[in-house]
C-alpha positions in Angstrom: 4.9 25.5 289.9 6.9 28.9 288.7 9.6 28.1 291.0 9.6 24.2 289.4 9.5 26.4 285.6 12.7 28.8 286.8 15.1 26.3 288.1 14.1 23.7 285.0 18.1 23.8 283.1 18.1 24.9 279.7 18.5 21.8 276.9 21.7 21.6 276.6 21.1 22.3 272.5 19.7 25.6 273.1 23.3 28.3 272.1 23.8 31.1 274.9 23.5 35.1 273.7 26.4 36.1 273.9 25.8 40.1 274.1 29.6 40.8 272.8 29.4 37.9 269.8 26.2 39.4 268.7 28.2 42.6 268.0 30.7 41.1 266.3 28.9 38.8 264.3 26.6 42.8 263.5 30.0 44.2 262.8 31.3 42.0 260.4 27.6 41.8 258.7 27.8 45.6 258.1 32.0 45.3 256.9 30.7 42.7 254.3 27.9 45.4 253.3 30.1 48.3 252.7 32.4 46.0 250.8 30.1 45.3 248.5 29.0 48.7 248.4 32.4 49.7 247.9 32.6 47.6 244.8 29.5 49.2 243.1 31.8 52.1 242.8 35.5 50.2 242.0 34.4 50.1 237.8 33.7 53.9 237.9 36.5 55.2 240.0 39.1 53.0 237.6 37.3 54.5 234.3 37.0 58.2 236.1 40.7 58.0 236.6 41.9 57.0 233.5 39.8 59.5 231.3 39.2 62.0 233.4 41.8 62.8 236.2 45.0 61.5 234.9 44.4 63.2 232.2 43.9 66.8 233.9 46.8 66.0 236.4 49.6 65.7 233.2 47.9 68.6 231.4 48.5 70.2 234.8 52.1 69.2 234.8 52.3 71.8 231.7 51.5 74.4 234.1 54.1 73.5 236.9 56.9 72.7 233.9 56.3 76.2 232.5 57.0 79.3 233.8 55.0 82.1 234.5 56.5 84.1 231.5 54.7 81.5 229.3 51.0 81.5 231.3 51.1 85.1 230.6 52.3 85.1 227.4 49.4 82.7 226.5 46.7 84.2 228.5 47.7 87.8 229.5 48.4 89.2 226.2 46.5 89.3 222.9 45.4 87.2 221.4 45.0 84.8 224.8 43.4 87.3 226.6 41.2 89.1 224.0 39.4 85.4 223.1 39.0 84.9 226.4 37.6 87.8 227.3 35.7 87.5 224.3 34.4 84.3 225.3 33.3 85.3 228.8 31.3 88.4 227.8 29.2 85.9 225.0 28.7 83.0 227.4 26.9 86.1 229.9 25.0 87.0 226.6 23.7 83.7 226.4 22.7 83.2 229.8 20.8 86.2 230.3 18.9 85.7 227.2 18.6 82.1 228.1 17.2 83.4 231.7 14.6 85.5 229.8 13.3 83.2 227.8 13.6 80.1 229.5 11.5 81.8 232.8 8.7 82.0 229.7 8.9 79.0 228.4 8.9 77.1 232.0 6.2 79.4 232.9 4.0 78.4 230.2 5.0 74.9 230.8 3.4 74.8 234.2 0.6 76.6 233.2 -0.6 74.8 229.9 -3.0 72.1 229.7 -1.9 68.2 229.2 -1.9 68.8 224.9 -0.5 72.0 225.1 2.6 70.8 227.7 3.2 67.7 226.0 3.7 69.9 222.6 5.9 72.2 223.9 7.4 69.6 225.5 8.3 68.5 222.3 9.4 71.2 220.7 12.2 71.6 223.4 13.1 68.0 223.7 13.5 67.0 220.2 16.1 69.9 219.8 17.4 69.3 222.9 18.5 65.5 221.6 19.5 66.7 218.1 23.3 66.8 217.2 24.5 70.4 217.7 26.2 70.2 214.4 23.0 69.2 212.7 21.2 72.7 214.3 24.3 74.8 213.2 24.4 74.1 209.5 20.4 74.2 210.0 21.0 77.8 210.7 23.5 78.2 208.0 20.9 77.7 205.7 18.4 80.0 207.6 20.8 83.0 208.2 22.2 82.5 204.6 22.2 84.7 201.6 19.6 82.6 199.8 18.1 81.8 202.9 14.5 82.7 204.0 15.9 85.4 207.2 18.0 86.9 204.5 14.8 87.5 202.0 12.6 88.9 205.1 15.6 91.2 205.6 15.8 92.7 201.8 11.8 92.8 202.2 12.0 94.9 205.3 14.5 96.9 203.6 12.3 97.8 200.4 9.5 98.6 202.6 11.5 101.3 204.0 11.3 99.2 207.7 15.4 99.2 208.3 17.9 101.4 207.0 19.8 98.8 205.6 20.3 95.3 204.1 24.0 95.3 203.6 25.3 93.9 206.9 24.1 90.3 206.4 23.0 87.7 208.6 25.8 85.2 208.8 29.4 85.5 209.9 28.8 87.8 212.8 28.3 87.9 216.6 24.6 88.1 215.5 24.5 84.6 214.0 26.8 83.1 217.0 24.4 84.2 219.6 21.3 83.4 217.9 22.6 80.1 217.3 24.6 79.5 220.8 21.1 80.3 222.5 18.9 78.0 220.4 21.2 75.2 221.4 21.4 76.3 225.0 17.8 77.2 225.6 16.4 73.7 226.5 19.5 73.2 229.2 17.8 76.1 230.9 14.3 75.5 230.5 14.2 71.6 232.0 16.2 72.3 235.2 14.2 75.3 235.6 10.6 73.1 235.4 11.6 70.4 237.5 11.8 72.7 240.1 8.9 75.1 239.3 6.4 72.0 238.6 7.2 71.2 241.9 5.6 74.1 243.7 2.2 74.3 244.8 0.0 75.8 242.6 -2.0 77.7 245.6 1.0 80.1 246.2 0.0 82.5 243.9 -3.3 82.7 244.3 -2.5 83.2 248.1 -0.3 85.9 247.7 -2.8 87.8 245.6 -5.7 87.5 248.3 -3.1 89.0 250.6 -2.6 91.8 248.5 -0.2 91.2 245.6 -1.2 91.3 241.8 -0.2 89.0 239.5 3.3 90.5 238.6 4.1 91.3 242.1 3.1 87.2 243.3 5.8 86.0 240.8 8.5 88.2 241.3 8.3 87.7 245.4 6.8 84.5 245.2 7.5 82.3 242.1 10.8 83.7 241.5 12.3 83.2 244.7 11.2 79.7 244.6 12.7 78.8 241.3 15.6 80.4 242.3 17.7 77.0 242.2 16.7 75.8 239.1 17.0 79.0 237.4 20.6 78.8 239.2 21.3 75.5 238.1 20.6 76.1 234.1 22.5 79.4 234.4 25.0 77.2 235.7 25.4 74.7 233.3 24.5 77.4 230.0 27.2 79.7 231.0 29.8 76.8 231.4 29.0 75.3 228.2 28.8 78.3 226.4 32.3 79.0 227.5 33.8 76.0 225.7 31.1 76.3 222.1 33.3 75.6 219.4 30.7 74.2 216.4 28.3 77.4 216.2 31.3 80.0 216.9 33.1 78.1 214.0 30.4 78.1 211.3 28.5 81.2 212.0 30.8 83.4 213.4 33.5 85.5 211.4 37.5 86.4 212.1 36.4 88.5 214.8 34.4 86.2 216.7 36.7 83.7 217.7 36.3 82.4 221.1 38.5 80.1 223.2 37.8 76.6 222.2 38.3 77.3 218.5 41.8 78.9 219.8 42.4 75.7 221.0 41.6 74.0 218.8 43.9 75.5 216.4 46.7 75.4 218.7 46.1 71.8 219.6 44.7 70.3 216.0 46.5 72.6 213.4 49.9 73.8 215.1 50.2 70.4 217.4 51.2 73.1 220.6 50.2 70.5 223.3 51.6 73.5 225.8 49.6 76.5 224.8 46.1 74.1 224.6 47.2 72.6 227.8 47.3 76.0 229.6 44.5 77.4 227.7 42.5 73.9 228.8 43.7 74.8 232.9 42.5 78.3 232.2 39.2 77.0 231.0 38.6 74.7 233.7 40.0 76.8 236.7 37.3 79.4 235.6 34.0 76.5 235.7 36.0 75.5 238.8 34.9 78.8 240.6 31.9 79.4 238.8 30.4 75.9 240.1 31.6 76.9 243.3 30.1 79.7 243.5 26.9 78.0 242.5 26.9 75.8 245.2 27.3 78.6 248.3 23.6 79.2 247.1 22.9 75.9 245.8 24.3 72.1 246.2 23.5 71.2 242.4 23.1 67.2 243.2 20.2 68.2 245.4 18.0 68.5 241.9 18.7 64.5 241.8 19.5 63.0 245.5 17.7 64.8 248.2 14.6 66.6 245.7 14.2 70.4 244.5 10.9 71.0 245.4 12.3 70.7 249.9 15.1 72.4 249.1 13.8 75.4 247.0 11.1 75.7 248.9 12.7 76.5 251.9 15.4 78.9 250.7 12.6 80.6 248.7 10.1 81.0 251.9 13.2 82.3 254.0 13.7 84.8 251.1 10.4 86.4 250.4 8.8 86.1 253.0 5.0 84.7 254.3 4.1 86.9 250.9 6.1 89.8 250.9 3.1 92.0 250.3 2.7 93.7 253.4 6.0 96.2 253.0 4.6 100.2 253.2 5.4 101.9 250.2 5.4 104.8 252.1 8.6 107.2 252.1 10.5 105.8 248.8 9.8 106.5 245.4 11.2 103.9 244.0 8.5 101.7 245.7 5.7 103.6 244.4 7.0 104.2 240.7 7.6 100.0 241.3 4.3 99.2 242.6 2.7 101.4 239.7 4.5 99.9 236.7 3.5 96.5 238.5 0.0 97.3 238.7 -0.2 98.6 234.7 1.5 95.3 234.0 -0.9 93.1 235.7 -3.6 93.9 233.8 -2.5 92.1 230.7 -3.6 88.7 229.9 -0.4 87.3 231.3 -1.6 83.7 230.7 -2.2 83.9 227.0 1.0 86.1 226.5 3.0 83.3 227.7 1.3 80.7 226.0 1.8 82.6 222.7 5.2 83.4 223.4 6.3 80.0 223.9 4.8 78.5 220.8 7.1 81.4 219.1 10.1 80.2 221.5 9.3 76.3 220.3 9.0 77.3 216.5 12.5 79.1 217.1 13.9 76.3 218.4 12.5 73.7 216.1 11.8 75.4 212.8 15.7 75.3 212.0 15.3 71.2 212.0 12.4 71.5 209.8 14.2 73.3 206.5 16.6 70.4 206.1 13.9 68.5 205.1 13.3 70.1 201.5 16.6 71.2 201.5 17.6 67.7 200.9 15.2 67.1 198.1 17.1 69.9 196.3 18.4 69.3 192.6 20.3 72.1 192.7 24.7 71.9 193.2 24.4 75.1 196.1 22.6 75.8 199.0 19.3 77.3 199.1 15.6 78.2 199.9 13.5 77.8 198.6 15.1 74.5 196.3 14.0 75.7 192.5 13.6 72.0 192.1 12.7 68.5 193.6 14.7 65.6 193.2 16.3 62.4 195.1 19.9 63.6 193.9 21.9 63.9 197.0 19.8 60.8 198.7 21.8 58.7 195.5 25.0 60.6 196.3 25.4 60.0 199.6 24.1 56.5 199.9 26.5 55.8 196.9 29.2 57.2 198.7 31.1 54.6 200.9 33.0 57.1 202.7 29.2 57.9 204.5 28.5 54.4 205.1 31.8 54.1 206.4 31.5 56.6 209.0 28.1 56.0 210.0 29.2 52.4 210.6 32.2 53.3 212.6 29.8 56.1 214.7 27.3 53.2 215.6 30.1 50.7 216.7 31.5 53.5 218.9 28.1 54.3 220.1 27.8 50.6 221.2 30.5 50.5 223.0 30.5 53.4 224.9 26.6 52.7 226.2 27.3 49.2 227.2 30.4 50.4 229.4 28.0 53.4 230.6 25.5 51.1 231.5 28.2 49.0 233.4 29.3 51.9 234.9 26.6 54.0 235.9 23.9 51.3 237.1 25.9 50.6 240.1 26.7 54.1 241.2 23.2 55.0 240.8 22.6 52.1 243.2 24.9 53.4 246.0 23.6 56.5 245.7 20.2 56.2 246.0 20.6 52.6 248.3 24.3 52.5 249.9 24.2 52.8 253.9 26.7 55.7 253.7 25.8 59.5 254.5 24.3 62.2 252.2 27.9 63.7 252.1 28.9 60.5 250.7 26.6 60.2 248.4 26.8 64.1 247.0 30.6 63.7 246.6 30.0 60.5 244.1 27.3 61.9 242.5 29.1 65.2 241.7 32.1 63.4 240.4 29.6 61.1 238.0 28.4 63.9 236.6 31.7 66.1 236.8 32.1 65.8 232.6 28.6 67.4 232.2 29.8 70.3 234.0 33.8 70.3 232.3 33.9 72.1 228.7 33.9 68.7 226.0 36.9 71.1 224.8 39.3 70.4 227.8 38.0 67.1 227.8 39.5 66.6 224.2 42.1 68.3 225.1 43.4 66.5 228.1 42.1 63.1 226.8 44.4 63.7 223.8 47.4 64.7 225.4 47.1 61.6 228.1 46.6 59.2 225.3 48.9 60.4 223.0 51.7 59.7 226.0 50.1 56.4 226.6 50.0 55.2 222.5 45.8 55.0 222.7 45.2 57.4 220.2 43.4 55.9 217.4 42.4 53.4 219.5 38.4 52.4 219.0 38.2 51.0 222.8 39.9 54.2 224.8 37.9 56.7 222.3 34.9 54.3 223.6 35.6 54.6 226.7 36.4 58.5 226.8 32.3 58.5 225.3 30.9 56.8 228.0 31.9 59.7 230.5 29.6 61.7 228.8 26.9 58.7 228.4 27.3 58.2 232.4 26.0 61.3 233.8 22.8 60.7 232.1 22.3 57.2 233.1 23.1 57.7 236.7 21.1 60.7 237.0 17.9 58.8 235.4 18.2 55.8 237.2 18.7 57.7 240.9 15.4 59.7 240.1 13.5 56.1 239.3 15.4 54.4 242.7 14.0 57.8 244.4 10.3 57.0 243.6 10.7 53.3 243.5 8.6 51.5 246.2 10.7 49.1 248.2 7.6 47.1 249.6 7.5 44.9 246.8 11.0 43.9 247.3 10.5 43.3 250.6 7.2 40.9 249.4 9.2 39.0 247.6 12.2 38.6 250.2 9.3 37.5 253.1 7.9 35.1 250.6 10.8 33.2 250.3 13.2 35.0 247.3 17.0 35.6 247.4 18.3 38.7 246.9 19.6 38.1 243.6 16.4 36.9 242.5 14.4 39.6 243.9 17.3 42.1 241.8 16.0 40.2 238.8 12.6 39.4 239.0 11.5 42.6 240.5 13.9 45.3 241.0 15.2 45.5 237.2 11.8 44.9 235.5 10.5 47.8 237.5 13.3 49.8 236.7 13.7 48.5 232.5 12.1 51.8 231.7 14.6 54.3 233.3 17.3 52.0 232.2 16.7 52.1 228.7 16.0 55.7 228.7 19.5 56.3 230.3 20.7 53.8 227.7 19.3 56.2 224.6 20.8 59.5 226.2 24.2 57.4 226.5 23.8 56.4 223.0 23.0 59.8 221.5 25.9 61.3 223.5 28.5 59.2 221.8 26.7 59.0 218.6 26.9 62.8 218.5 29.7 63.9 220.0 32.8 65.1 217.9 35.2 67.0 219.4 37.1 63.7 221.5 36.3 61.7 218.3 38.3 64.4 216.3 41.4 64.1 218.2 41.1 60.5 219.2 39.4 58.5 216.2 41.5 57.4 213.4 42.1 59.6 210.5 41.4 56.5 208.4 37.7 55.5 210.5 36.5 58.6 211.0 32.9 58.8 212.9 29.9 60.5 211.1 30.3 63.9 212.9 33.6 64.3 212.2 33.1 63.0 208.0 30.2 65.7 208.9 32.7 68.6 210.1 35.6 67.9 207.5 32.1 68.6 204.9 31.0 71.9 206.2 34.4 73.7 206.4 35.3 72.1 202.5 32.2 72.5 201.0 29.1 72.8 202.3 26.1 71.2 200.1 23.1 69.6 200.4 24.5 66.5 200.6 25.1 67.5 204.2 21.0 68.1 205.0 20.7 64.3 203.9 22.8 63.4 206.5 21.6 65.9 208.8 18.1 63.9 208.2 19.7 61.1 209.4 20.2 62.2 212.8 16.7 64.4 212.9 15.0 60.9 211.9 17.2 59.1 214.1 16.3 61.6 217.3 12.3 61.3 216.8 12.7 58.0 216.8 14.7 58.1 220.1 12.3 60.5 221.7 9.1 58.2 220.7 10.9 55.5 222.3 11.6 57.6 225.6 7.6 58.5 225.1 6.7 55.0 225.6 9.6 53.6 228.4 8.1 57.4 230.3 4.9 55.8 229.8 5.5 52.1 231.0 7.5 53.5 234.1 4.5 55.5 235.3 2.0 52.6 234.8 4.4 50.4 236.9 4.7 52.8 239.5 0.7 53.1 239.3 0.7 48.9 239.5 3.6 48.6 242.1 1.4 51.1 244.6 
C-alpha cells in the first residue's frame, strides 16, 4: 500500500517548488518593501533639502569665495571675536546653572507623589510651551524700575541688607542670565527625567545597605546613571543658548551683546549677507563639534529609538561600579575630608529640601507669566506694578487696532500651514523609523537629520534660509516661510509619534490582518485610532512652534503681513506698553489651553494602551 501511495503521479494541477523561483519571487517581495519604505522618506528629504541644506551649502559658498583676510577680520578681531567669546562664556553660565537646578527639580520629580509631580509638572511645561518673547517682556516688567524685584531691592537697601541700590536690575548680564536660564531650564529638566524615571527605584536603597549614605548613593549611583540625560539637556541648553537673541536683546545692555544679535544687525540693519554668512558658519561649525562631542559619550537618538533607561543603565553600572562603596579611605585625605562632608550632609532631610526647592524653582519659572495678567488691566500709559488702577483700556486698544488682528490672522494661517506639511512630513519618517526593515544605523542617521533644526541655532536658520531665498525670489512668500516652519514643527512630531510606535502593541494589527483586513484598512481602522493621541499632540507642538517663532518670520514674512511675534518685536524695541501684556495674554491663554488639550490626548493614549493589552 505505501509503495502504491509513493509511485501515485502528482495531479497534474498541483505547481512544482521551484527552490530558486521561491527566492526570486522573496527577493522582489522585499525590493517592493524597501521601495515603499523608501518613499516614507522622499517628502522629507525634498523639504530637508530645500530649507535646510541648500541653504547652508550657498551660505558656505561665502566661506570658499572669501578669503581668509575676511574670516579673520570678521571673527578674529574685535568686535567678532569679543561677542563671540562673549557668547560662549554665557551659554557655559547657563548650562551649569541649568545643571544645578535642573538635577533638583528632576530629583523632586521622581520623588514626589502623583499631585505633587503632576504640579510641578506643570509649572515646567506651561513655560516650557510659552512664547519666549512673551517670558522676556514678562521679566521686563519684573526686573523693571517700577517692578516688584526692583522695590524688594530699595527695601533691602533701607534695611541696611545690601550696600547699594544703584546698579539696577535690568540692562545687565544679571537680567540676561536670569532670563536665558528661566527659558532654558525646562529643556534640561525633561531629558534629564526621562531618563532618571526610568531607573529603578531599589538602587538607592541598595547602595545604602552596602554602606553608602544618602549623598554618597546619588553621587556614585544616581548620577552616573543620569549621566545621558543630564548630557543630553546640557547639550541642547548650551547650543541654544549660543544663538539667544530675544532675552539678550531686551534685557541685556551695550555690553552684553552676544552673537545672534551681531547678526542680526549685520544681516537685518546693514543687509552684509557676507559677514552674517560667516558669522552663521562660525555658529554652526562650533554646535557641529559640540554635538559631536556629545555623542562619543552619548548617541542622542538613543533617548527616542533604542530607550534611555538600557542605555544609561549600562554605561552608568560600568562607571560606578556594583555600588562604589567599598573603596578604603585609607591613605588619602581627600577621601576622608570627602566622606566626612558627605556624612554631615546626609543628615539633612534631603527629601523635603528638594521638594521645597522645586516649588521655589516652579514659582521662578512661572511667576513671570502670572504678572501679565494685572498688568494688562492697567489704566495707566507706562509700565508698572503694582497698576494704581483697573481698567479694560488696552483690551479696547488692541482689539480696536487692525494692525493686531492683522497679524494674529496672518500667524494662525502660517501656523496652519506649516503643521499640516509637518504632519505630512514627519508621520512617515516616524514610521520608518520605528517600522522600516532597515538597520539601527539607518534609522539613527534619519532620525538625527529629522531633528537636525532642534539642534541648529533658529539664528543660522534665518540666516541661511534668507540668503537661499532671497537668490531664489521666495522671500515674502507665505508658502516657503510655511514651509521653513515646519522644520521646526517636525522634530516634535517625529519624535512623539516614534515614542507611541515604540510602546504600541502590534498584536492587534496582526488580529485584524488574520481576520480577514487589508493593510490599508488595518492603517485606518486600528493603527491611526490608536495612535490619534500622539498625533495630535505632535500636531500642537508643530503648531506652537510656528505660531511662536519669529526670527525666520522676520526675515522671510512680508513687511506688509507681518506675523504676531514679529508686530510683537517691532512693539517692544518702539515702545513698550501694556498693550503688549494683552497680547502676551493671548499666547499664555492660548498655551494652557494647548497643555489641557495635551492633558487629555496623554490621557486617552494611556487608556488605549491599557485597552489594546
Amino acid at each position: 500500500m505505501e509503495q502504491a501511495l509513493q509511485k501515485t503521479p502528482a495531479p497534474r494541477d498541483a505547481p512544482s517548488l521551484d527552490p530558486q523561483a521561491t527566492v526570486a519571487i522573496d527577493l522582489r517581495f522585499r525590493r517592493g518593501r524597501s521601495r515603499i519604505w523608501l518613499l516614507a522618506v522622499v517628502p522629507g528629504t525634498i523639504l530637508l533639502l530645500l530649507v535646510i541644506v541648500a541653504p547652508m551649502i550657498y551660505m558656505a559658498r561665502y566661506g570658499v569665495v572669501v578669503g581668509i583676510d575676511r574670516w579673520w577680520m570678521v571673527l578674529g578681531q574685535p568686535p567678532g571675536s569679543t561677542i563671540l567669546v562673549r557668547t560662549v562664556l554665557v551659554a557655559v553660565q547657563v548650562t551649569l546653572v541649568c545643571g544645578l537646578l535642573g538635577y533638583l527639580y528632576a530629583a523632586a520629580l521622581v520623588a514626589a507623589g502623583p499631585r505633587l509631580r503632576m504640579l510641578l509638572f506643570a509649572l515646567v511645561f506651561v513655560p516650557f510651551l510659552t512664547s519666549v518673547l512673551v517670558r522676556t517682556y514678562a521679566w521686563m516688567i519684573l526686573l523693571g524700575k517700577s517692578g516688584p524685584l526692583s522695590a524688594l531691592q530699595n527695601g533691602l537697601f533701607d534695611l541696611g541688607l545690601i550696600p547699594t541700590a544703584d546698579g539696577g536690575l535690568l540692562y545687565n548680564r544679571f537680567a540676561v542670565l536670569v532670563g536665558m536660564v528661566n527659558m532654558m531650564l525646562p529643556l534640561f529638566v525633561l531629558p534629564l527625567y526621562s531618563v532618571m524615571s526610568k531607573l529603578s527605584p531599589q538602587l538607592a536603597p541598595a547602595a545604602r545597605t552596602m554602606g553608602a549614605n544618602r549623598v554618597g548613593a546619588f553621587f556614585r549611583i544616581t548620577l552616573p546613571l543620569s549621566a545621558p540625560g543630564a548630557a543630553a539637556g546640557a547639550t541642547v541648553v548650551f547650543t541654544l543658548s549660543l544663538g539667544f537673541l530675544i532675552t539678550p536683546q531686551l534685557l541685556g545692555g551695550t555690553d552684553d551683546l552676544m552673537i545672534a544679535q551681531y547678526m542680526l544687525i549685520r544681516l537685518h540693519t546693514f543687509a552684509d549677507l557676507t559677514s552674517a554668512s560667516l558669522l552663521a558658519i562660525g555658529l554652526i561649525l562650533l554646535v557641529a563639534v559640540i554635538v559631536a562631542l556629545f555623542r562619543v559619550f552619548y548617541p542622542i537618538e538613543n533617548l527616542v529609538v533604542a530607550g534611555a533607561g538600557q542605555q544609561a543603565r549600562r554605561r552608568g553600572i560600568r562607571r560606578s561600579g556594583a555600588a562604589g562603596t567599598s573603596r578604603p579611605d585609607r591613605g588619602r585625605w581627600w577621601r576622608i575630608l570627602v566622606r566626612s562632608l558627605s556624612d554631615a550632609l546626609a543628615v539633612l532631610p534631603w527629601g523635603v529640601i528638594t521638594k521645597v526647592l522645586a516649588l521655589v524653582l516652579g514659582v521662578f519659572l512661572a511667576a513671570p507669566l502670572l504678572i501679565t495678567i494685572p498688568v494688562s488691566f492697567t489704566n495707566d500709559g507706562f509700565l508698572s506694578f503694582p497698576p494704581s488702577s483697573y481698567s479694560f483700556r488696552w483690551y479696547a486698544e488692541v482689539l480696536g487696532d487692525p494692525g493686531w488682528i492683522t497679524s494674529l490672522g496672518e500667524s494662525l494661517k502660517v501656523a496652519a500651514l506649516a503643521t499640516v506639511l509637518s504632519l505630512v512630513v514627519g508621520l512617515p519618517i516616524a514610521f520608518f523609523i520605528a517600522r522600516a526593515p532597515v538597520s539601527q544605523r539607518v534609522r539613527s542617521i534619519v532620525l538625527v537629520l529629522s531633528i537636525l533644526p532642534v539642534l541648529i541655532p533658529v539664528i543660522v536658520l534665518a540666516t541661511g534660509t534668507y540668503v537661499w531665498f532671497l537668490q531664489i525670489g521666495a522671500v515674502g512668500n507665505v508658502f516657503a516661510l510655511a514651509a521653513a516652519h515646519s522644520t521646526l514643527g517636525i522634530p516634535f512630531m517625529v519624535v512623539v509619534v516614534v515614542s507611541a510606535l515604540r510602546d504600541f502593541d502590534r498584536r492587534t494589527e496582526m488580529a485584524a490582518r488574520t481576520l480577514g483586513a487589508s493593510a490599508p484598512r488595518t492603517f485606518l481602522a486600528i493603527t491611526l485610532p490608536l495612535l490619534r493621541p500622539a498625533i495630535l499632540t505632535g500636531v500642537l507642538f508643530a503648531f506652537l512652534q510656528s505660531f511662536d517663532e519669529l526670527f525666520i518670520a522676520l526675515v522671510l514674512a512680508s513687511p506688509t503681513a507681518p506675523t504676531l511675534p514679529i508686530k510683537m518685536w517691532l512693539a517692544t524695541t518702539e515702545n513698550i506698553s501694556p498693550a503688549l501684556a494683552v497680547v502676551s495674554n493671548v499666547f499664555i491663554l492660548f498655551t494652557l489651553v494647548v497643555l489641557g488639550l495635551l492633558m487629555v490626548f496623554s490621557r486617552t493614549r494611556k487608556n488605549l494602551k491599557k485597552a489594546s493589552r
